[in-house]
C-alpha positions as CSV (number, residue, x, y, z in Angstrom):
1,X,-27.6,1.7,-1.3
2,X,-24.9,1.1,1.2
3,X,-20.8,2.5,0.7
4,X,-18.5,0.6,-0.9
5,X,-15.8,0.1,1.3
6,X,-12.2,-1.2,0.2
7,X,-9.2,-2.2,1.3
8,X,-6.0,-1.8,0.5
9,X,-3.3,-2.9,2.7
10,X,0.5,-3.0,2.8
11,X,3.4,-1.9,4.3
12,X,4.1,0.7,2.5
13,X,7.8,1.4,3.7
14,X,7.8,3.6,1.5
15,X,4.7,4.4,-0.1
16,X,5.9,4.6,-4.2
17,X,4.3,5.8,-7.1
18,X,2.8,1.7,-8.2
19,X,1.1,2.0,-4.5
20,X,-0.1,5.4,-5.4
21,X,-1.5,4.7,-9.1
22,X,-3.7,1.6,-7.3
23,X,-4.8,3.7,-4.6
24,X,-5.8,6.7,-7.1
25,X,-7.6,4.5,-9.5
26,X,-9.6,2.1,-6.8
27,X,-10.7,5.6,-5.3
28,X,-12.1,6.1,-8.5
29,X,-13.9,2.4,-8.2
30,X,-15.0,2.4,-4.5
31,X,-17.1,4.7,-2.4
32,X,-14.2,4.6,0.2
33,X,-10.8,2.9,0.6
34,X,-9.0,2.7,3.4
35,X,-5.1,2.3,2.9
36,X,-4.3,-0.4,5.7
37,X,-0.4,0.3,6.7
38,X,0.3,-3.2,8.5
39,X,2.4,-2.9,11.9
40,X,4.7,-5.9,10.2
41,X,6.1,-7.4,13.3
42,X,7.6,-9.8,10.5
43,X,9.6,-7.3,8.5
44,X,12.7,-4.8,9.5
45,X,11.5,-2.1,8.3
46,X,13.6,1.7,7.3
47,X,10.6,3.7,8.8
48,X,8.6,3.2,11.6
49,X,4.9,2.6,11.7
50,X,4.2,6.2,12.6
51,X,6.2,7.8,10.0
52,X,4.7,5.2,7.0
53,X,1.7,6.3,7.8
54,X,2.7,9.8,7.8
55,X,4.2,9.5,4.6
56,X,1.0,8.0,2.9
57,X,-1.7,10.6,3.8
58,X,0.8,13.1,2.4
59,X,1.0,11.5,-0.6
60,X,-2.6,10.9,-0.7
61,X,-3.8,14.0,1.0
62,X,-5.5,14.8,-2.0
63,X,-7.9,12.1,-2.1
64,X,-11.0,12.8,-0.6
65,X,-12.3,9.2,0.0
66,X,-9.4,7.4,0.8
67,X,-8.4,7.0,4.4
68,X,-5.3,6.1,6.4
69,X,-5.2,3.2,9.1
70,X,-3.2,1.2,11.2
71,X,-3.6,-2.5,12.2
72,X,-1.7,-5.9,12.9
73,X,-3.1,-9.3,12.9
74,X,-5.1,-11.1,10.2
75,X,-5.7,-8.6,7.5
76,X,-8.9,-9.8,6.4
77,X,-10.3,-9.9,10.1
78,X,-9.2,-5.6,9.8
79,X,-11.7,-5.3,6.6
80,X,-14.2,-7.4,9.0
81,X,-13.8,-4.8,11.4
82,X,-14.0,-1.4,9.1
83,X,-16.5,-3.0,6.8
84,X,-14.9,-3.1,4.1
85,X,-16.3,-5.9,0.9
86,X,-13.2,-5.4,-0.8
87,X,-9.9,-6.1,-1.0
88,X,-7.9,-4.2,-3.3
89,X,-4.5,-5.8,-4.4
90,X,-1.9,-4.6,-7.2
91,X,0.1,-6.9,-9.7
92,X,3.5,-6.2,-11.1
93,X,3.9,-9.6,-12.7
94,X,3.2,-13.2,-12.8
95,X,5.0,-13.8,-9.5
96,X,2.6,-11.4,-8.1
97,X,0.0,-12.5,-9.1
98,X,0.3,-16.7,-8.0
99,X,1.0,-15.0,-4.6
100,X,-2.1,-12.5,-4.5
101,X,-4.1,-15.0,-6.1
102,X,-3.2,-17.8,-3.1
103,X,-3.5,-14.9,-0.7
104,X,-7.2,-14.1,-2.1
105,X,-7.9,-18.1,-1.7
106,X,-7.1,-18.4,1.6
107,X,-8.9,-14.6,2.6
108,X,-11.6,-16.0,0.7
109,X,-12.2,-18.7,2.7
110,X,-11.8,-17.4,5.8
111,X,-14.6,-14.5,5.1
112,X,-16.3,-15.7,2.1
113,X,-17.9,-11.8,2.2
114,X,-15.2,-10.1,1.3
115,X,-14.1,-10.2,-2.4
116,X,-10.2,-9.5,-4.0
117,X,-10.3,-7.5,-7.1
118,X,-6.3,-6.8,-8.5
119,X,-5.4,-4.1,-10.3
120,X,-2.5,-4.4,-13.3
121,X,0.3,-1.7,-12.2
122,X,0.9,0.5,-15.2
123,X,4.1,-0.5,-17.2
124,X,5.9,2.6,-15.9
125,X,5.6,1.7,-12.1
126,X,5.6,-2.7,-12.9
127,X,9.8,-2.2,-11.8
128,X,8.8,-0.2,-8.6
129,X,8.9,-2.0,-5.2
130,X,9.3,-0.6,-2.1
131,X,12.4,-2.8,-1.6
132,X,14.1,-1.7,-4.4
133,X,13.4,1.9,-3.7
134,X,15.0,1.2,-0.1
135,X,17.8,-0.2,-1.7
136,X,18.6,2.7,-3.8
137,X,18.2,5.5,-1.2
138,X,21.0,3.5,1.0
139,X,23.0,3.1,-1.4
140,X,22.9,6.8,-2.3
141,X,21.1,6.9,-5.8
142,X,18.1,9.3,-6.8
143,X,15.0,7.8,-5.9
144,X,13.0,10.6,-6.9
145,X,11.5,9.4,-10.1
146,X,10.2,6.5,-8.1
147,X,8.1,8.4,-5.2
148,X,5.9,11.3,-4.6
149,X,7.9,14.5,-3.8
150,X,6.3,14.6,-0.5
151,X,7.7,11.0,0.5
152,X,11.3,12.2,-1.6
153,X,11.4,14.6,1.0
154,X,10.1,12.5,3.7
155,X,13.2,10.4,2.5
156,X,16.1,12.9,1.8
157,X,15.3,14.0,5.7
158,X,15.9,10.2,7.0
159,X,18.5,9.4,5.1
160,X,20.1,12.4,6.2
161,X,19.7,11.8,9.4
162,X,21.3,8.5,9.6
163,X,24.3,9.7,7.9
C-alpha cells in the first residue's frame, strides 16, 4: 500500500495554535503531511519566507511525519509535484468554508487526483487568525495565548527588533 501524502498549505505568517491543531490532527490522518509555507508574492507579510518557515518546524518539530516546504505558483500543481492526494484545509466559520469550498472546486478540476478534506478548527482556536495575531503583536498586546512558545519567542525577538 502506497503513503498517504497530504498537504497543507498557507502562509503561515505566523504559524498559530488553529494552524497547529490542523496540522497535529491530519498527522494523525495521513501517512505524511507536508506543511506548504507559500512565498506569497501577493501578501506584505511581517516575516520573511525564511523565518515562517523557521518558525513552523519549531513548532512542529515534534511531529515525526510532518514536513516543512517552500513553493510559489499554483498550489495544487506543488501537491502534483510532492505527491501528495490530499489537500488538507481548516475552517473557522462559514465564510471559510464558501471560500475553501470554491477553492477545492476549482483545485478539483484542475487535478481531479487530488482530493480536499477540511478540518473544523476547535472552538478555542475558531477566533485565531494569523492577521489578527499580527495585529495584536504591533499594537503591543500579549499574543501568547494565541501561539506556540517557540513562535512567542520567535515573535517577542522581531518585535523587538523593530522597535
Amino acid at each position: 500500500m502506497s503513503q498517504v501524502i497530504a498537504l497543507y498549505p498557507g502562509t503561515f505568517d505566523p504559524i498559530t495554535l488553529g494552524h497547529e491543531d490542523i496540522v497535529r490532527r491530519a498527522a494523525a490522518m495521513f501517512d505524511e503531511v507536508v506543511i506548504a509555507v507559500a512565498r506569497a508574492h501577493h501578501k506584505k507579510t511581517m516575516f520573511t519566507l525564511e523565518q515562517r518557515v523557521d518558525m513552523t518546524r519549531q513548532a512542529l518539530a515534534d511531529c515525526p511525519n510532518v514536513r516543512v516546504e517552500t513553493f510559489e505558483g499554483l498550489v495544487i500543481e506543488f501537491a502534483q509535484a510532492i505527491g501528495a492526494r490530499t489537500m488538507v484545509r481548516g475552517i473557522r466559520s462559514m465564510t471559510d468554508f464558501d471560500y475553501e469550498f470554491q477553492l477545492a472546486g476549482m483545485n478539483r478540476r484542475l487535478a481531479p487526483e487530488i482530493d480536499s478534506v477540511f478540518l473544523n478548527t476547535l472552538d478555542v482556536h475558531q477566533c485565531i487568525s494569523s492577521t489578527l495575531v499580527r495585529e495584536v503583536a504591533v499594537l503591543g498586546g500579549d499574543v501568547a495565548q494565541f501561539v506556540s512558545p517557540a513562535v512567542f519567542t520567535y515573535m517577542q525577538a522581531h518585535m523587538g527588533a523593530q522597535k
